[in-house]
N, C-alpha and C positions, 0 to 999 in steps of 0.2 A: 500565345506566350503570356505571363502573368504578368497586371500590370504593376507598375510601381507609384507607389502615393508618398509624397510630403509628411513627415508628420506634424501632425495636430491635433489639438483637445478632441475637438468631436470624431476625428477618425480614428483615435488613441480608446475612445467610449465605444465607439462601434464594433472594433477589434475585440475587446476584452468582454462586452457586452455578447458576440458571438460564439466565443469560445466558452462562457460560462453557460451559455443557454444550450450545448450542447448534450449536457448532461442534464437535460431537462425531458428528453426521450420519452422515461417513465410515467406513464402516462393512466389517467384514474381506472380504466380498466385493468394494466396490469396488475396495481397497488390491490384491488379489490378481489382478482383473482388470486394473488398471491397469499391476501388477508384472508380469503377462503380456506386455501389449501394450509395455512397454519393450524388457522383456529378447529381443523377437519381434525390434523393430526393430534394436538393438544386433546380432543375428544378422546378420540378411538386411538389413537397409538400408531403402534406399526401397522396392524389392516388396514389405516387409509394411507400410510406411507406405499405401501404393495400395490395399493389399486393404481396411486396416482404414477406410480412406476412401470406398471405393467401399460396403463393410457398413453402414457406422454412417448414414454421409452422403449414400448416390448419386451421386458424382462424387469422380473421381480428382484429386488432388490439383494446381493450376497456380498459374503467377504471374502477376499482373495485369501488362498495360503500362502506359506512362505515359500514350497517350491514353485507357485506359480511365479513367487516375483523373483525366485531365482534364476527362472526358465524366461523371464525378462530381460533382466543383467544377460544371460549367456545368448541371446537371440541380435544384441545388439554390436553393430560394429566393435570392435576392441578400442578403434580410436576414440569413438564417439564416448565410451566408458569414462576412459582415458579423461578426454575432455569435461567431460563431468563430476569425476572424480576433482580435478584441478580445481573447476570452478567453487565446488564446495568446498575444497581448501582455506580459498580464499576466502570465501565469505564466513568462514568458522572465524579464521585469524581477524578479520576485519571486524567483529562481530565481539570478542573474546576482549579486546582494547576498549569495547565500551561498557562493558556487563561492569553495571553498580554490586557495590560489595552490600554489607551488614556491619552498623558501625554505630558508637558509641561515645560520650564525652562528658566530663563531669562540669554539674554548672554549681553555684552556691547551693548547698544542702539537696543537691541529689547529684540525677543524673540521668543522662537524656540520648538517645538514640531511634534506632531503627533500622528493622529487620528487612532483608531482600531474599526474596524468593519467588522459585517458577511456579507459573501456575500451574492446577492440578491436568487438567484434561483440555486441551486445544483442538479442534478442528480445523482444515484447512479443505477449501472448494477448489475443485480442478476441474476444469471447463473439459468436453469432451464434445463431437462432432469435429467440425472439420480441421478446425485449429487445432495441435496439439504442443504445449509448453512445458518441457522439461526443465527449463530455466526455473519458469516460476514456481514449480515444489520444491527446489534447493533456495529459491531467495525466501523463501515461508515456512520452510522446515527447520532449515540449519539453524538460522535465529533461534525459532524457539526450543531445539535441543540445547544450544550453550545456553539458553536461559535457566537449563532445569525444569522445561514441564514435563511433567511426570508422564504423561501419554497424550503420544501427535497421532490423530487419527486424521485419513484422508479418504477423501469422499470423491466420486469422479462416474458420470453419466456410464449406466450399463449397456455399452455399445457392445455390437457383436465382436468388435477385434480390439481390447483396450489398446491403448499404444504402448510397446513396449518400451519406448525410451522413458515417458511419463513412468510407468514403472519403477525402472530402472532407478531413476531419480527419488524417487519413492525410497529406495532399498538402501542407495546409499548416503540419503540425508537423515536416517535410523528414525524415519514413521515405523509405528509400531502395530497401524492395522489401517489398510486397503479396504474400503469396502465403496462396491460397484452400484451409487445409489445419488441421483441426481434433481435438479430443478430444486422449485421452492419446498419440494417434499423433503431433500437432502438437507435444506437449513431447517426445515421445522422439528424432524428429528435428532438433527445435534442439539438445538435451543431446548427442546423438551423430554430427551429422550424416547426411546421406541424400538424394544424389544432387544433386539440384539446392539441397536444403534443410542451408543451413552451419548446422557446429556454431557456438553461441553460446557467451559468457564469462559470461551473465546472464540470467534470464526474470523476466517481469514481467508482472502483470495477471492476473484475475479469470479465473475459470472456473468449470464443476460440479465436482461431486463428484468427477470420475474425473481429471480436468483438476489438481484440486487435491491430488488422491492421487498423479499422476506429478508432479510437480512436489517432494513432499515427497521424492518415491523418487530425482528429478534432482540435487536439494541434496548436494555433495560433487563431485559432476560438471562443475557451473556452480555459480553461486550462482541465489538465486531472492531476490525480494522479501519477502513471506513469504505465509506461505497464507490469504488473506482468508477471515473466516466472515459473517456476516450482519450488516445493518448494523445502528448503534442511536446514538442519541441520548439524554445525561440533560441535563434541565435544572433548572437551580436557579434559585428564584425566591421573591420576596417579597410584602407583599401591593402594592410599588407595578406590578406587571407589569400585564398588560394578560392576562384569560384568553382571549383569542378569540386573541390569535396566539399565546400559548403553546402553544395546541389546535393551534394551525392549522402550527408547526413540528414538535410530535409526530407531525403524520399525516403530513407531508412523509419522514418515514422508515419510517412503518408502509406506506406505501404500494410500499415496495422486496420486500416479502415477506411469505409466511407466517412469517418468523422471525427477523425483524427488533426490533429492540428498542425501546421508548419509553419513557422514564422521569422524571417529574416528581418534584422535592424542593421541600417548598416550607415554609418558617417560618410558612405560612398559611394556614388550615384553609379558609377561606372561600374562599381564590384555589382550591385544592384544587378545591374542591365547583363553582364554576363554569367549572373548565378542564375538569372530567368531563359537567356538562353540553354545554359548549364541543362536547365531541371529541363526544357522540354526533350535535348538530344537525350539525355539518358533514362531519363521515362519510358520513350521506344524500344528502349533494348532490355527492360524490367521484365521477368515475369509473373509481375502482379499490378501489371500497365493498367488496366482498367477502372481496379481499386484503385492506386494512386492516382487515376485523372477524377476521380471522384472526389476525390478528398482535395485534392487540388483547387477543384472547381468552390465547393461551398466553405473550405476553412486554410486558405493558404494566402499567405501577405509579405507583401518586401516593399517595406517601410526603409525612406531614409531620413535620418534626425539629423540636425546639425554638430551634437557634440556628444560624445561616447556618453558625459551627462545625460543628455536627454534620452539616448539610447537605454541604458539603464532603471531611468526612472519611467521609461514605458514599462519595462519587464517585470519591476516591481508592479504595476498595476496588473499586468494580463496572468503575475504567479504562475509561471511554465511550472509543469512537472517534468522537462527536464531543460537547462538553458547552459549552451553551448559559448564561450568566450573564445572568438578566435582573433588577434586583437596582438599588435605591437609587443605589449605588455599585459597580458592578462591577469596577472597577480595586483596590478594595480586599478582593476577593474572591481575584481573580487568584493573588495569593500562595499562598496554601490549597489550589490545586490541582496536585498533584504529578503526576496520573496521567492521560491524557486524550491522544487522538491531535489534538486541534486545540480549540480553545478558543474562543468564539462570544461577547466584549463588548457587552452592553447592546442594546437594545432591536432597534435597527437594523439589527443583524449574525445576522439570520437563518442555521441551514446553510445554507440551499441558494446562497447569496450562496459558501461555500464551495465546495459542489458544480461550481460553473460560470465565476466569473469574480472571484472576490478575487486569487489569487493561487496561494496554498498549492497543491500538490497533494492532490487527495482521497482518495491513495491513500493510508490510513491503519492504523491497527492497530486490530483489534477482537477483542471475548472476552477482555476484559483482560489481553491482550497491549500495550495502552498500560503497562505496567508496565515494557517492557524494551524494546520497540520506539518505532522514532522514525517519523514520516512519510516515505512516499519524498519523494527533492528530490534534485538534483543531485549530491549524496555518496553515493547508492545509484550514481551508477553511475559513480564515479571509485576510483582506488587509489593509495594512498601507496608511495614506497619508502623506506626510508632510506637517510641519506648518511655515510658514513662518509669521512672522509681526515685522516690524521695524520702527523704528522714523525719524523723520528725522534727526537727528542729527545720531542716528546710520545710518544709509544710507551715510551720507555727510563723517563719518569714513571713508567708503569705498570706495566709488566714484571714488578716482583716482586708485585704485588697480585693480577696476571693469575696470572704460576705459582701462587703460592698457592689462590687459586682451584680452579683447573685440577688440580694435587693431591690436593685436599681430594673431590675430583669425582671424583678415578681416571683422569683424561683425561690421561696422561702424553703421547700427542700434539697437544695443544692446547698444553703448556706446549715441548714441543720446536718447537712453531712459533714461540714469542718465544726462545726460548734460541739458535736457530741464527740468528737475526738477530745475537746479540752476538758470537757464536763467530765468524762469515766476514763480519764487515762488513771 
């Protein structure tokens, strides 16, 4: 049974201290094979995209047609469809209430705005071997169709049987090309183009280690989302919670890995003690028991604090990427949490309600990186421009403020560019 600790400064450091180092995995041989297999492709192109595809994966890299991802869709339960369809619903509509417009205002002698728009060409990585996540091409896609990028291509390991619901998701989150081509060779030829495979303006989506080491190496070249580490969930909790589902959403992310994170706060020593028996009875009857006692073993904690205060301002330090309020009053909790890639109200609002069909995307920030990261959503894959237009008379306002400036800087061409506007008007 897990044990239960007090909290305190140094067990509050050690906590947060392990869940950060989690996502430290990556390790100098991968980064250097990875940096191989870029800098291979950036040479030669698509021939060493093929080699390193036919090596890694036994098949040369191709793009799907549309009847094959139709013969996706139609291979799949009706419900499961169903279900999927819904979810992308939602996450359009959730998505659609935050899309920044293109907008404008007049100030003394001009006027001043700027422009919103999707980007041209986005790539999105879809893991492939034994996991398969239909989820996560609707929480990566959808966004950046209401954003307006002009073309979602999806990239996804050339297994002998792709998965059709992956597909499926595919088809109706409206990507506009499938192609069957994975590892650090699949980031290097979105980052720099290769033959059939266009350079992108953006990558997005999960991967291994080596997946997530080019990606860090692509950043500068495109942009990337950021480099997801392992999942984890904190929950905070009182004694009116219920221990059997508090256990029972813990496992719900112990069960993503051996390195996944689960962590209970709780103001209540006794909800403590029966949410640890909780986890062990239902553990047994999982069938992904062994994973979960893995992940149990090196990244799981049931911490109790003395005041829903101190509860909080641990979570702020460990930044969950996802953290659970189950709690008397949760909306009064709410406040207190600064740090957190998604947030989980009161009894009802299980993750995985997150994971699959609330809205939010789930693609989130973890390793407390909730500290500086936002959730992707439809502003990962839009870009501002500013607007600049002024009169002259507004211009002539400023003129001496500008030179001055401009002087002060050593930039004596900056100030002859306002000076010869007065000299030859």
């Amino acid at each position: 049974m897990l044990e239960i600790t007090r909290s305190s400064a140094a067990g509050a450091a050690a906590l947060v201290a392990s869940l950060r180092a989690r996502n430290e995995e990556q390790n100098e041989k991968i980064t250097a094979a990875a940096a191989a297999i870029m800098q291979d492709v950036r040479a030669r192109g698509f021939e060493a995209v093929r080699e390193y595809s036919v090596r890694f994966d036994g098949a040369e890299p191709r793009e799907l047609t549309g009847a094959e991802l139709d013969a996706a869709v139609a291979a799949c339960p009706k419900e499961l469809i169903a279900a999927l369809e819904r979810a992308a619903r939602n996450i359009e509509d959730y998505q659609r209430r935050l899309l920044p417009v293109s907008s404008s205002w007049d100030v003394p002698g001009g006027r001043l705005g700027q422009t919103v728009r999707g980007l041209s060409r986005v790539g999105i990585y879809v893991p492939g071997g034994v996991g398969a996540y239909p989820s996560s091409v609707l929480m990566n896609a959808v966004p950046a169709r209401v954003a307006g990028v002009g073309e979602i291509i999806m990239v996804t390991p050339p297994t002998a049987n792709l998965n059709a619901a992956v597909m499926a998701a595919a088809r109706i989150a409206g990507v506009e090309r499938v192609i069957a081509v994975g590892g650090a060779q699949a980031v290097a030829a979105l980052t720099y183009g290769a033959g059939f495979i266009p350079r992108v303006d953006k990558l997005v989506g999960p991967g291994n280690a080596y997946v997530a080491a080019a990606k860090r190496l692509a950043f500068g070249q495109v942009d990337i989302d950021m480099v997801a580490g392992p999942s984890e969930v904190l929950v905070i909790a009182d004694e009116t919670a219920d221990p059997a589902w508090v256990a029972a959403d813990l496992l719900s992310q112990a069960e993503h890995g051996d390195l996944a994170g689960t962590v209970l706060v709780s103001t209540s020593e006794p909800l403590a003690r029966a949410v640890a028996a909780e986890i062990e009875r239902q553990t047994a009857l999982l069938p992904r028991r062994e994973i979960i006692e893995r992940s149990l073993t090196g990244f799981a904690a049931l911490i109790v604090t003395d005041t829903i205060e101190d509860a909080a301002a641990l979570a702020n330090e460990v930044a969950p990427e996802h953290c659970e309020i189950m709690t008397k009053d949760p909306r009064a909790v709410l406040p207190l949490i600064k740090n957190a890639g998604a947030i989980f109200l009161g009894r009802y609002s299980p993750e995985p309600l997150g994971d699959y069909m609330a809205g939010p995307s789930h693609v989130l920030p973890t390793s407390g990186t909730a500290r500086f990261f936002s959730p992707l959503s439809v502003e990962s894959f839009i870009k501002r421009t500013s607007v600049i237009e002024f009169t002259k008379d507004g211009l002539e306002a400023l003129s001496d403020d500008i030179i001055r400036l401009a002087d002060a800087e050593g930039f004596g061409a900056h100030a002859a560019s306002i000076l010869i506007r007065r000299e030859r008007e």
